[in-house]
C-alpha positions, 0 to 999 in steps of 0.5 A: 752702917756707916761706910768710909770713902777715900778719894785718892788724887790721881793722874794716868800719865801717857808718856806719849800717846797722841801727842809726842813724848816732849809735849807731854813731858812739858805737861807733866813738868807743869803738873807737878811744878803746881802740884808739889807745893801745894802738897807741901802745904795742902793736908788735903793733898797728903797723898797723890797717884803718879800712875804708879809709875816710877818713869813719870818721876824720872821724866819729870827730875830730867827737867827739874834735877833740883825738885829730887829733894822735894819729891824724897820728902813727899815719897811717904805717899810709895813710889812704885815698883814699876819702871813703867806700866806693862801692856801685853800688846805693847812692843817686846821691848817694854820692860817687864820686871820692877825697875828695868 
């Protein structure tokens, strides 16, 4: 029995961890700057996991406003449904719905 693997290309994107939000900001803008081209010509790269987070494409266009179209195009791969993850022991704040 023959059995196929995908291998999905991924990243699990703290917003801030242990290093403030803005120096993870500027990671991910280096990130996807490198990444976004590279999706555009590589067919091994046809689909990439931004942590199924929609806060990751929104950090990231605050800096790059002008890579929006670049990112519609690429969209093919599903942007979630999910503002930003949910965590029971995170502050009530958190959003808890699809796009809050």
């Amino acid at each position: 029995m023959t059995r196929r693997v995908a291998i999905v290309p991924h990243t699990h994107w703290d917003r801030e961890w242990y290093a403030p939000f803005q120096t993870f900001r500027l990671r991910l803008v280096a990130l996807l700057d490198e990444l976004l081209p590279r999706m555009e010509t590589d067919p091994s790269y046809a689909h990439f996991l931004l942590d199924g987070q929609m806060a990751v494409i929104d950090d990231y266009l605050a800096i790059r406003p002008d890579a929006e179209p670049t990112l519609r195009t690429l969209n093919q791969a599903a942007a979630a449904p999910w503002r930003s993850a949910t965590c029971p022991t995170c502050s009530d704040t958190l959003p808890r719905c699809p796009n809050c």
